[in-house]
N, C-alpha and C positions, 0 to 999 in steps of 0.2 A: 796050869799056871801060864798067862801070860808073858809075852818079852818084858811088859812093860814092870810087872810087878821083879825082875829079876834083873837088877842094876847091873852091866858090865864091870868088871875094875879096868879096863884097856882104856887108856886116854887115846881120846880122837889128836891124830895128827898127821901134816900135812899140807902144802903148800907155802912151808916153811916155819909153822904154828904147830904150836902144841894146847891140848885143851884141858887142862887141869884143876882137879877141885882147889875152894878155896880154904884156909887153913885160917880159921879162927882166934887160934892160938900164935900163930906168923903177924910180929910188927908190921915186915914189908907188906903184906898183904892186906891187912886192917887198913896202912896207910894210904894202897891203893887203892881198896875201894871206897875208901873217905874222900881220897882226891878224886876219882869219877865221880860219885854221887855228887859232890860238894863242886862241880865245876860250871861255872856259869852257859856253858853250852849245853851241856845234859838238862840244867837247870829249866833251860828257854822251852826245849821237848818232853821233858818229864816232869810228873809231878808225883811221886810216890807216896804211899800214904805218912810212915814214917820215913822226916827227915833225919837222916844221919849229922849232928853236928858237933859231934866230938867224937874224938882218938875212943873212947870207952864203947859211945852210944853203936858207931860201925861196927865193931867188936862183937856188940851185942846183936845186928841186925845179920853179922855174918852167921854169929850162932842160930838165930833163927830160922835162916837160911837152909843153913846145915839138918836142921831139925825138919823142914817141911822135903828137902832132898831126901833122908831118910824114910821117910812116910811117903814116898813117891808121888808127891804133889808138884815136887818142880825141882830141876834139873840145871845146876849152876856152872858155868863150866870160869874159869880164869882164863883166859885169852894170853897166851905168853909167845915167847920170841921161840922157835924150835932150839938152836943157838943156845943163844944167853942166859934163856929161861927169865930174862925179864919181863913182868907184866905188861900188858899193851892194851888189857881192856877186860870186856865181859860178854860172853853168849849164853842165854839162858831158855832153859825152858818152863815154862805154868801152865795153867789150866790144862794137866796132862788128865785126861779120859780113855782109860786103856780100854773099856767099852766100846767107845766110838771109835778108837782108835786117830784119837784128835790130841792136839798140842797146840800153844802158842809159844813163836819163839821171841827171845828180844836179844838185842845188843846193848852195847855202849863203848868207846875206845879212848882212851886215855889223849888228851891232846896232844902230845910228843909223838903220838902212832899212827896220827889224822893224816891223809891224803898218801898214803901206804898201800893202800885196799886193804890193810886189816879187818875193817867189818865185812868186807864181801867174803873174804877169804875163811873167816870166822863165822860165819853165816852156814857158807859151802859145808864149809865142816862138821858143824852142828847138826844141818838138815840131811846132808846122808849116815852121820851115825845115830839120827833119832827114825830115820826111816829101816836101817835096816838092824839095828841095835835093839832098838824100842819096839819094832812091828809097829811104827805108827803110820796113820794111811795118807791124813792131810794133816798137814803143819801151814798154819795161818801167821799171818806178821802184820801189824796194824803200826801207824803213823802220824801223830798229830799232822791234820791236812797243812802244808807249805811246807812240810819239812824234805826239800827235794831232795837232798842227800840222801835218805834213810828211803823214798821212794826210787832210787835210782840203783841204788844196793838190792832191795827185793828186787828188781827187775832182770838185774843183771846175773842175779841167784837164780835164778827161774822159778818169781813169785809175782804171778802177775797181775795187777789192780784188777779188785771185783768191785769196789763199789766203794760207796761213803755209808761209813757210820759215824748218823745222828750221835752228837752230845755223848761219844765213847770215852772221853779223857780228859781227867782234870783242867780245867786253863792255867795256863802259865802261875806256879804258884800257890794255887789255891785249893781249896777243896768242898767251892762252893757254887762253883760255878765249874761250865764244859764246855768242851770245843769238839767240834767233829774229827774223825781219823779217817784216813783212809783204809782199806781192808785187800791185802792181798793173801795169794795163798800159792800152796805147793804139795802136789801129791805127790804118793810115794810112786807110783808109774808116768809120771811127766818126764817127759826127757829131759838128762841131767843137762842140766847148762856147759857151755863150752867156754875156754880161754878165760878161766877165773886166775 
């Protein structure tokens, strides 16, 4: 059996962060990932298939969530304060391929945890407990193109632009139309980045 079919229970933490599953059943948490998803800045970069637009509907996207976590499809972590234990955001994992030993990861940070380096930090975290947790080999991270924040964070992770991918992601809003991403990436023998 692989790493990857054999979930750890040790939450990643570190750099002042803790990486915690989410709790479908927790108001506070439904609430927080209604207010990420539902935030006009995630809004501008993301365009996910279902919108979460009510206290119930997030509830229900969390349980899904939870269900595709189990079936080792993808890999949710809550982004919290190591401290306070208050939420700050989200790092997650998809398209896990214990085969190829391939993952894609993504973020998002609640606006009151913006300009923090929460995503870098939550990033870091992420990518070496899916490298050495998971056995995975490369971990990709893609970026609706102009969104310099979110290319500036993979760089600084040590994921570094390979290219543009054609028509990868929804356009702002829609699910009819696409916009190109950028495509970075990061293997498990890259040298870990310094001074995150």
């Amino acid at each position: 059996m692989s790493r990857t079919d054999e979930r750890p229970a040790a939450e990643p933490h570190g750099h002042g962060l803790r990486l915690c599953t989410w709790d479908a059943d927790s108001g506070a948490d439904v609430e927080a990932w209604l207010r990420g998803r539902g935030d006009p800045e995630f809004r501008r970069w993301n365009t996910p298939m279902p919108w979460d637009e009510s206290f119930e509907g997030a509830r229900e996207s969390l349980r899904r969530r939870a269900e595709s976590d189990a079936e080792g499809k993808t890999v949710a972590f809550r982004i919290t304060d190591a401290e306070s234990g208050l939420t700050l955001g989200q790092v997650g994992l998809s398209g896990i391929d214990a085969y190829m030993r391939r993952a894609v990861v993504g973020y998002w940070v609640l606006p009151e945890a913006r300009g923090r380096r929460v995503a870098t930090r939550a990033l870091d975290l992420a990518a070496r407990w899916t490298f050495t947790e998971l056995g995975i080999h490369r971990l990709e991270l893609d970026h609706v193109v102009g969104h310099a924040a979110s290319c500036r964070i993979a760089e600084l992770c040590g994921f570094p632009a390979e290219g543009i991918m054609r028509g990868a992601a929804f356009d702002e809003g829609r699910h009819d139309a696409f916009r190109d991403a950028h495509l970075h990436a990061r293997l498990a023998d890259d040298p870990a980045p310094e001074g995150i």
